[in-house]
N, C-alpha and C positions, 0 to 999 in steps of 0.2 A: 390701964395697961394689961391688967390679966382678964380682961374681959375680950381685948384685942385679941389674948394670945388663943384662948377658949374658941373663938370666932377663927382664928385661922387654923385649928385643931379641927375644929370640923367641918370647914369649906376641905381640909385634906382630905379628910376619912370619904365625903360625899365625892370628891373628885375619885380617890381610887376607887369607889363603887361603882363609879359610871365608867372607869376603864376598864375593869375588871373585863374578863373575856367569857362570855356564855357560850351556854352550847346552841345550835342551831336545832337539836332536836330532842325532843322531851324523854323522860328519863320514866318508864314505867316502874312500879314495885316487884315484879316477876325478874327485869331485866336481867341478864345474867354478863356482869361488865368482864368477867373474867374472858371470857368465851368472846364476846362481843362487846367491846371495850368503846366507850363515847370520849370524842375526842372536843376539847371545846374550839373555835373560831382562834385561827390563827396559828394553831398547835404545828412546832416546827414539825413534828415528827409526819404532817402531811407531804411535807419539801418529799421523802424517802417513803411514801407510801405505795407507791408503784417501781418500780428498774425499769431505766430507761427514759422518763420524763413524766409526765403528768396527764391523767387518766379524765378527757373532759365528759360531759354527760350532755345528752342529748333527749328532752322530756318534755310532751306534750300531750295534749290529749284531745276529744273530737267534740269537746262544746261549741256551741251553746246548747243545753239540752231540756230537752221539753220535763218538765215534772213529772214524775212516776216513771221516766225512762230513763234505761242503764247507762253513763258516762263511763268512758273507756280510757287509760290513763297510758304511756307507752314512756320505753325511756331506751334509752343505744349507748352504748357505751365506746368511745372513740377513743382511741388510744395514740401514740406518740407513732412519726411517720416510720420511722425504722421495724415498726413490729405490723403486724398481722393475723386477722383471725382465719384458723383455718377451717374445713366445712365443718368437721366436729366439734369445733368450738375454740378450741385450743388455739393460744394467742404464741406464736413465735417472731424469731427476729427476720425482718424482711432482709436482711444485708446483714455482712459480717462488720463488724461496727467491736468499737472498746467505750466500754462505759465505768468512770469510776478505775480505771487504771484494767477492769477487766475485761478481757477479748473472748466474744460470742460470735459464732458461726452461725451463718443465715440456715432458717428453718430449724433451729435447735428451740424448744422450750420456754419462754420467759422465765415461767415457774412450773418446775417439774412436777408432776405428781407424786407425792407421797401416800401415804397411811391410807388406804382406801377402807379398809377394814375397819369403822366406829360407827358406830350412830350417832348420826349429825341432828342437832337440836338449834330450833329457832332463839332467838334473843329471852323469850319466857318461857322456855324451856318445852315448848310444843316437839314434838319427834316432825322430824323433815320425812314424810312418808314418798321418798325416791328411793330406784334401785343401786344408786350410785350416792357420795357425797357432790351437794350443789359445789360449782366453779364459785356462786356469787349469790347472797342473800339480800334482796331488796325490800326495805322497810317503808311500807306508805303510810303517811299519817293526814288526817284530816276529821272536821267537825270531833276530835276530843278521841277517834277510835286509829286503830293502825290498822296495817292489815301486812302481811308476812309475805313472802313467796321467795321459793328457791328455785333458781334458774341460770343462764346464760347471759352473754355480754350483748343481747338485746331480749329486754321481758316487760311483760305487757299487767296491767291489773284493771279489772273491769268490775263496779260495784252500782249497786240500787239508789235512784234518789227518791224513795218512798218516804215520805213525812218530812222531806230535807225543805225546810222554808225558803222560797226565793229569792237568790241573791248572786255574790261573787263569791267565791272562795277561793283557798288555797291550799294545794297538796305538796304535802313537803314529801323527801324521799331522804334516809342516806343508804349506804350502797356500800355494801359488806364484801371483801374476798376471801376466798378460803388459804391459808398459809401452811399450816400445819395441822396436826391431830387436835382436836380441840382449840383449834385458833382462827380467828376472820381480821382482819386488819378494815380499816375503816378506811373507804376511800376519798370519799367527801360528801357532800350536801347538797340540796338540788330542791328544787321550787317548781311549780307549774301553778297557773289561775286558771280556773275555770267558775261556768256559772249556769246558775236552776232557771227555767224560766218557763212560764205558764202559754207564752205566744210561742207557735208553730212556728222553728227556722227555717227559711228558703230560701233559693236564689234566684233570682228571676234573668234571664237572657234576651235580648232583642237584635235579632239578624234579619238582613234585608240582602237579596240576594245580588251581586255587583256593589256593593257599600267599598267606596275607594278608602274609608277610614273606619276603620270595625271598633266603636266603643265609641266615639264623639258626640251620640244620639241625636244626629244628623240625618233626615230620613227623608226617601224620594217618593214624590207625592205619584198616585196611581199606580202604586206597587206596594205587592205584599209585603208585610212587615210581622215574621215569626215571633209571636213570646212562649219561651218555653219555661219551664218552673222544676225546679231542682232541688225537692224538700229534703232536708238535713236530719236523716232518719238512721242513724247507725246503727243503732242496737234493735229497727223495726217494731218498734213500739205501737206506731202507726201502721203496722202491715194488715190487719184488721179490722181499721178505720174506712167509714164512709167521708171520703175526701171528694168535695166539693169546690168549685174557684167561681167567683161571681166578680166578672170582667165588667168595668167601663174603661172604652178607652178615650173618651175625653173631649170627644168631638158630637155629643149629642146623636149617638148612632144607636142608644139604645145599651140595654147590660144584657151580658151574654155569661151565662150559666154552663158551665161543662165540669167534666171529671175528666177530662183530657188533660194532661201534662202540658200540651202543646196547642197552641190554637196561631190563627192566624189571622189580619186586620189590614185592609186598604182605608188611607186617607185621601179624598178625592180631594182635598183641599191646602193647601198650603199654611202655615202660621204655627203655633206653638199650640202644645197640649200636652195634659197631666192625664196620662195609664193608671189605672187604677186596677189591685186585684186585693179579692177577700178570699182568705182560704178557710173552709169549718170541718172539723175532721168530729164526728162525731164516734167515740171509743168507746166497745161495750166496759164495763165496768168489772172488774176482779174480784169486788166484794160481792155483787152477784150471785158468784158462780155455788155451785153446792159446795158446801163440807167436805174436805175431803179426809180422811181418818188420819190419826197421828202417826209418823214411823218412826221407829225406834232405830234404825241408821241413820248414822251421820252423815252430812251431806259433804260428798267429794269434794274435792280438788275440779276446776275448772280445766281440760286436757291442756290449752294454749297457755294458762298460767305457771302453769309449776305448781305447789303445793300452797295452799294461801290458807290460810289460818285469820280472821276477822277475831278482833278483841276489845274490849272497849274496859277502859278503866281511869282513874284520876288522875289525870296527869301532873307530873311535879317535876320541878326544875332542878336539875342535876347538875352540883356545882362544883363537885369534887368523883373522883372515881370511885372514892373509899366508900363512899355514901351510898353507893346504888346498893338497893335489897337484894338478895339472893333470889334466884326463880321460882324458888318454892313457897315467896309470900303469895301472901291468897290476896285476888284479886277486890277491887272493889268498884259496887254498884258501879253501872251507869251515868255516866254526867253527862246530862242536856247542852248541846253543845251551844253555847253561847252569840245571838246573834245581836251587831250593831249594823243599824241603820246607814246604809251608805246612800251619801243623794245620788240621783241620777244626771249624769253633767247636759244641758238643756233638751231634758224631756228625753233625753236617747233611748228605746230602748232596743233588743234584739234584730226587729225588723223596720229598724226606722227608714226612713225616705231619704234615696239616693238617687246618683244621676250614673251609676253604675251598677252590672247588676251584682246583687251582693254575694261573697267569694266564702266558701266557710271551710277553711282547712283544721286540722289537728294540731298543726302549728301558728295558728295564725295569733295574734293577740285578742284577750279574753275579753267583751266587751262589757263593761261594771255598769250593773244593771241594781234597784235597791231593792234591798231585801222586806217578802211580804208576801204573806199567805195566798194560795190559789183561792180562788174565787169557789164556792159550793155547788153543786148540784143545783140544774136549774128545778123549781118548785115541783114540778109534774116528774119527779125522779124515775123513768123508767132503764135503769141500769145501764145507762148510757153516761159517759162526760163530755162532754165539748169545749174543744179547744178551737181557736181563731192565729191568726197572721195576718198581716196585709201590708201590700209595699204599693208606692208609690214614686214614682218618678217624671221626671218635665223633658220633652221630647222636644225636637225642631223638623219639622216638615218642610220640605223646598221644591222647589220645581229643579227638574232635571232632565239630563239625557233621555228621552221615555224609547226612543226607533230608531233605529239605523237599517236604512237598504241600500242594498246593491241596483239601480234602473236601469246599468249598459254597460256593454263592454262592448271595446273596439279593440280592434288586431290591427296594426300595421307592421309593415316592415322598414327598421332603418339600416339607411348606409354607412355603414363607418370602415375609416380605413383597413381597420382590421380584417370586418367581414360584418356582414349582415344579420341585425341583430332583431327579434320578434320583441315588438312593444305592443304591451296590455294598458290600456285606460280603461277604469273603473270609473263608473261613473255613481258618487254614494249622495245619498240626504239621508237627514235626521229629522227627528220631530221635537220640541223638549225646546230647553237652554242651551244657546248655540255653543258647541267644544271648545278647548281651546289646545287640544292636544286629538291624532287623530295618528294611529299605529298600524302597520299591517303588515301581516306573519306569513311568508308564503312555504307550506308547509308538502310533506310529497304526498302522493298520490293516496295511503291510506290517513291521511292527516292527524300521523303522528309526530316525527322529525319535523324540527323547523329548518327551513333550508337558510332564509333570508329576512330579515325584522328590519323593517325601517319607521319611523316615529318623526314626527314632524309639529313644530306650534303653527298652532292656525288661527289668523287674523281675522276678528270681528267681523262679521257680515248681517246686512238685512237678511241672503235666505241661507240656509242650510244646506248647500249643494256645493261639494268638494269632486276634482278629477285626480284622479289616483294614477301615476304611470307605473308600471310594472316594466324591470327587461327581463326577458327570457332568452337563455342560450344555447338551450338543447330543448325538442319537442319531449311530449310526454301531457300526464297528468298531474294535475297540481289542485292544492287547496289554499285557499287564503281566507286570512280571518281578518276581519276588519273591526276596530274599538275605536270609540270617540270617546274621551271624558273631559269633564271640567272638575272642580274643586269637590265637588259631594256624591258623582255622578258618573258613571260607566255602561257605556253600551254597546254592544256586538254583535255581528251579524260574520256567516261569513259564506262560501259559494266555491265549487269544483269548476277549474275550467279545462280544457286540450290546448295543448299548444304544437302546432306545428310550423316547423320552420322554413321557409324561403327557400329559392332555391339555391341563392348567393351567387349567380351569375351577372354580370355586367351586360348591356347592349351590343357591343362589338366581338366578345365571345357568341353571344349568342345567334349574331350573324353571322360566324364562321364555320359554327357548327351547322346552322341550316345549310350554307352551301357546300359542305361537304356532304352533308345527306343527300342532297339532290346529287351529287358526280357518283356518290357511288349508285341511287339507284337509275340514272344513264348506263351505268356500265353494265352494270344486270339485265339492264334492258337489250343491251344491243350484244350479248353473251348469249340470251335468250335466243334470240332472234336469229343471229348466226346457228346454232345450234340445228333450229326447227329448219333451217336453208339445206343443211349437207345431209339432216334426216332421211331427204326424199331422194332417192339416185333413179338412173334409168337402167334397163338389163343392156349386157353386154352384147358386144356383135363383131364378127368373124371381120378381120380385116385382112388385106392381101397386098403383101409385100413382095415390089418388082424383083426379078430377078438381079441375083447382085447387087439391093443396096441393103446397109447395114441398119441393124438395127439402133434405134436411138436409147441410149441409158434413160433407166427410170429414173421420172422428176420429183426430187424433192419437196414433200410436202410436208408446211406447216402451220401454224395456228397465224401469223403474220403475213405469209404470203396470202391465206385463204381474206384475212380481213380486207389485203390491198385488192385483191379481187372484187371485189364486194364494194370499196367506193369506186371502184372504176364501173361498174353496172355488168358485170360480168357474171352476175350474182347465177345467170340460169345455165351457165355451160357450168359442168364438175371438170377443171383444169387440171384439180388432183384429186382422179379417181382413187377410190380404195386398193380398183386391180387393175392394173397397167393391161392395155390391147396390145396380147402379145399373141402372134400364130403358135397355135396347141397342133 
């Protein structure tokens, strides 16, 4: 029985050990907890570490990264939707809002400044070498060292992987604000993975130009197929590298060697095949280089970091606040930072073989590769190192669309009640796998605007020869582009034509305008002719009036009398002279 009770006395004490709350991040002997106070996992006083809601973080960094090249670490600090940062930095209330029973007006402050007047000191008591006190002190920790910086609600830390073994790791962060005079409040904790690796990252791309589906590695036989290559060089480690690419693409055409980024590959052939590239960047070497003499200045601050302070010292778990040493303990030795062997999940490593080409962002997830020394200098050491990559991927080659032409067009005109409408037949063939979808865009005259898009499925045939009708309803110039595809496969062709239009009259119009034109030129005609008749007169002559008779009134003359003249054959006597025979 008191053996039981023994045994269940210390299944307690191990139970509360294992609840017990740690901290998330290690407790140096310089720490100064007063100033920069560690908060353990779960501490309510996080609930009220920010006004207004909870302060997320946003932290990533640009691995995978070649050995002996700088990893860049980044983090943004995102805040609750009602507030905002403004350009200088300063985070106010986006809207007037009551928080906590208290009422804030938009663009006021979250947290005012105060005390600008102190010298502000890092968590191990390093002087913050800015002109101003930091808004926000970010603590990086990783491989057993930290590293300091005072900055803004997004700051960035970028550090050496010289002698770092290859593997995964992890950079923890937490994330200080300034409150008062000698005060930072802790805002929370924060993780990124990152990892060393001795293989050159890159991405590889393959575009095919008309590819109906871009990434399916579906590719049209007798057309180019682009591989482009996108080495994952951030910090330009490789900028003075002899980089080389030693291409097979898979179809027994031979390897092709370039330093071109970009190359490009016809497959005459239809079936499956594996691309292959080898990349070898040959790096002069740093140890190399001469001597250069010691300097007795300290080496700056990086401009984009803020003030960064590197330290390295034993780290110890901090369980209680009371506990943390003062900043003025002396620091201790160097600790090797400790590495375990992580396997690699089947053989993956950095640039293993995909059917996509591979994407390498700052944020992307870290790819856990197992940790283990680079490889030495090849024998014949001439101050060079060489590094290698190579990707590989399995491609699908098809037959497709290869041609599309235009061989005629025909103009008609049709009748419709409306009115007479200009129709265009195009007459198209393809060469390839016959369509099953075939579009055409009739575009204006500089063949930019699309005027009319029509799209049609097209029924299986022995040949490849479609007729296209077009209506047109106004003349002018026009363009049209015409595309065939089928499932893997796109092709285009397209051709300017004129359009002019009819003249929209009917048969029976058209015979009533002819016989009008014929009456009026009769009428011109015999207007004419009259005319050139009264042109010609004869001279006047003395006539003698008998005694006592009277003289006859002048006759009346006009354009109607003279024409009844004239069908009566009267035409050569002037019945109505100009001047009456009158005795002078």
């Amino acid at each position: 029985m008191q053996s039981t009770a023994v045994l269940l006395v210390l299944l307690a004490a191990a139970s509360c050990a294992v609840a017990k709350p740690k901290n998330r991040f290690t407790r140096y002997p310089s720490w100064n907890t007063k100033m920069y106070p560690i908060w353990k996992d779960g501490d309510p006083r996080y609930k009220d570490s920010w006004k207004g809601g909870k302060v997320t973080f946003n932290v990533g960094n640009d691995s995978p990264t070649l050995t002996a090249a700088k990893v860049t670490f980044t983090i943004d600090l995102e805040f609750p939707h009602n507030q905002k940062v403004q350009p200088n930095g300063e985070v106010v209330w986006a809207e007037d809002c009551i928080v906590n029973g208290t009422k804030y007006q938009r663009s006021e402050s979250v947290y005012p400044t105060h005390n600008k007047d102190w010298e502000c000191v890092f968590p191990d008591g390093t002087p913050v070498k800015k002109d101003k006190r930091p808004d926000y002190v970010f603590v990086w920790k990783t491989w057993g060292q930290y590293w300091q910086v005072a900055d803004g609600s997004s700051s960035s830390l970028t550090i050496s992987t010289d002698d770092i073994p290859l593997g995964s790791y992890t950079m923890d962060i937490v994330i200080y604000h300034y409150r008062s005079k000698e005060r930072f409040i802790p805002l929370g904790y924060a993780s990124t993975q990152f990892s060393i690796t001795d293989q050159i990252p890159f991405a590889v791309s393959l575009d095919q130009v008309n590819d109906i589906v871009v990434g399916d590695m579906r590719f049209i036989q007798n057309r180019a197929i682009s591989f482009s290559i996108a080495l994952h060089d951030p910090s330009e480690y490789l900028s003075n590298a002899d980089i080389t690419f030693n291409w097979d693409f898979g179809d027994e055409s031979g390897a092709l060697i370039s330093r071109e980024l970009t190359v490009t590959h016809t497959y005459i052939k239809s079936g499956s095949f594996k691309p292959h590239v080898v990349v070898q960047a040959v790096i002069p070497d740093k140890a190399c280089d001469l001597p250069v003499e010691p300097t007795t200045k300290a080496p700056g601050p990086t401009p984009d970091q803020g003030t960064t302070v590197k330290a390295a010292s034993n780290p110890e778990e901090d369980n209680t606040e009371d506990e943390a040493s003062a900043a003025s303990s002396p620091q201790l030795p160097h600790e090797t930072a400790t590495v375990s062997k992580t396997p690699s999940p089947a053989g993956l490593d950095v640039t293993s073989s995909s059917k996509r080409a591979v994407t390498l962002t700052g944020r992307a997830a870290v790819i856990v590769v197992a940790k283990r020394d680079a490889g030495d200098n090849p024998s014949d050491n001439d101050c060079v190192i060489y590094r290698y990559g190579s990707f590989c991927t399995s491609i699908e080659v098809v037959e497709g669309i290869e041609k599309v032409e235009i061989v005629q067009m025909d103009n008609a005109v049709m009748k419709t009640p409306e009115a007479d409408k200009n129709a265009l037949d195009l007459t198209v063939t393809c060469q390839g796998s016959f369509p099953k979808e075939v579009c055409s865009v009739i575009l204006d005259a500089e063949c930019l605007r699309p005027i009319h898009t029509m799209c049609n499925m097209v029924e299986p045939s022995g040949a490849c020869q479609l007729v296209l009708r077009h209506i047109f309803n106004d003349s002018g110039v026009y363009c049209i582009n015409v595309s065939m595809a089928d499932d893997v496969s796109l092709a285009v062709t397209s051709t300017k034509v004129t359009v002019e239009m009819g003249s929209g009259l009917s048969s029976s119009s058209t015979v009533a305008l002819l016989l009008g034109v014929l009456g009026l030129a009769l009428a011109v005609g015999i207007v004419a002719y009259t005319y050139r008749l009264f042109k010609s007169h004869r001279p006047l002559k003395e006539a003698v009036v008998p005694a006592g008779a009277q003289l006859k009134p002048p006759q009346t003359c006009s354009g109607a009398a003279a024409f009844w003249q004239l069908l009566k054959g009267q035409g050569a006597v002037d019945s109505c002279p100009l001047l009456q025979d009158r005795t002078v």
